[in-house]
N, C-alpha and C positions, 0 to 999 in steps of 0.2 A: 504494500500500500504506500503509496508515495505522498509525501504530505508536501504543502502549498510552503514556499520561504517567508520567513518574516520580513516584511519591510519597514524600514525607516525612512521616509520623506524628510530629503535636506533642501527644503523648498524654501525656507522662512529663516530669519535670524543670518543674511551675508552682508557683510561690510563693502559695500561698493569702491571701485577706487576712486581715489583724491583727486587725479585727474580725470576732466570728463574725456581728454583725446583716448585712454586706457587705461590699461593696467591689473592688475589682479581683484576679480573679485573673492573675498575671503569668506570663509566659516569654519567655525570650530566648534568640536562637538566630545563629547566621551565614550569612553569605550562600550562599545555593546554590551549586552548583559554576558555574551559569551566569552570564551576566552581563542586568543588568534592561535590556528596552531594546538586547538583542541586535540587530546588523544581521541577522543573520540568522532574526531573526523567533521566536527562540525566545521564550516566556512563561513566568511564573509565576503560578499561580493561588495564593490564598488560598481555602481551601475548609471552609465553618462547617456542621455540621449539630449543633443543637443548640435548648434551651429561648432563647426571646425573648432579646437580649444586647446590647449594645452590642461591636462587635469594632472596634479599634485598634491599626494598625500604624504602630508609629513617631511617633505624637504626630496618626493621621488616621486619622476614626474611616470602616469603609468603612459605607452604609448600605445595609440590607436592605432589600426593598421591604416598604411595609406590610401588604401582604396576602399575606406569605409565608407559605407552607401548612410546618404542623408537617411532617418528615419528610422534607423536600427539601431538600438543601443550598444554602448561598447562598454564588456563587463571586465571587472579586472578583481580579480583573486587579492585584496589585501590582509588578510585574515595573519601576517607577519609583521605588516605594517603599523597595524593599529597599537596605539599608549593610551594609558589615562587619558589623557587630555589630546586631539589629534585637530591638524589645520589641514584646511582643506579648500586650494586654491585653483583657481577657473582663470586662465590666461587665454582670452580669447582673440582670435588672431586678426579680425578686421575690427577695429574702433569704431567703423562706422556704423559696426551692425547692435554694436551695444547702448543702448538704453540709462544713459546715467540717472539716477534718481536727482533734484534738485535737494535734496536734503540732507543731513546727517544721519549716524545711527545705524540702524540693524534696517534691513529692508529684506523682501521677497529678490528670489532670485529672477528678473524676467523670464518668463517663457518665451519672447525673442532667442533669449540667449540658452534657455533648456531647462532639463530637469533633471536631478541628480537624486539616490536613493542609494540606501546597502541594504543588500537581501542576504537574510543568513539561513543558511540552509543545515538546517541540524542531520547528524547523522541517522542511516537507518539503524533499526536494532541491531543487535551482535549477529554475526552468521549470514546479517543481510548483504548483497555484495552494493 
């Protein structure tokens, strides 16, 4: 029986950058409730659907492949990555396609610019392959 991944929506709470021409959109967040690197085989995905980007978790940037098709997500196994406390930066490669907010603070990530989620996939039982 295969059960459904947990998701986290990192939709809410990213610091825009300082300049409106670009720059990093930031978020940071804590560790899932699991552990990365579980013996027991649980994961966490990093999962990007969004306009062309640079995605960075923790000072490592993961890379898309270069012929990812608009509209697919691109998932990246950080389940090694993850600390207490983890930053989680959006360098998105044209400035013009980005959305500055005019104000300070925590803002929503545009959906211009995508949406971002970790799905943790717990392991099956023992004996399950």
């Amino acid at each position: 029986m295969a059960h459904e991944p947990h998701r986290i929506r990192l939709s809410a709470a990213w610091e825009p950058p300082a300049d409106p021409a670009g720059g990093d959109w930031v978020r940071r967040f804590g560790r899932p409730a699991v552990r990365g690197a579980a013996p027991d085989g649980s994961r966490v995905d990093l999962v990007w659907l969004g306009i062309p980007a640079l995605v960075i978790v923790n000072g490592v940037t993961l890379h898309a492949p270069a012929t990812a098709a608009s509209g697919v997500p691109r998932r990246h196994d950080v389940s090694l990555l993850l600390r207490e406390r983890n930053e989680l930066r959006v360098r998105v490669e044209s400035a013009a396609a980005v959305p500055v907010p005019d104000r300070h603070g925590r803002v929503d990530l545009p959906t211009a610019i995508g949406r971002v989620w970790l799905e943790i996939t717990a392991a099956g039982p023992r004996g399950t392959p």
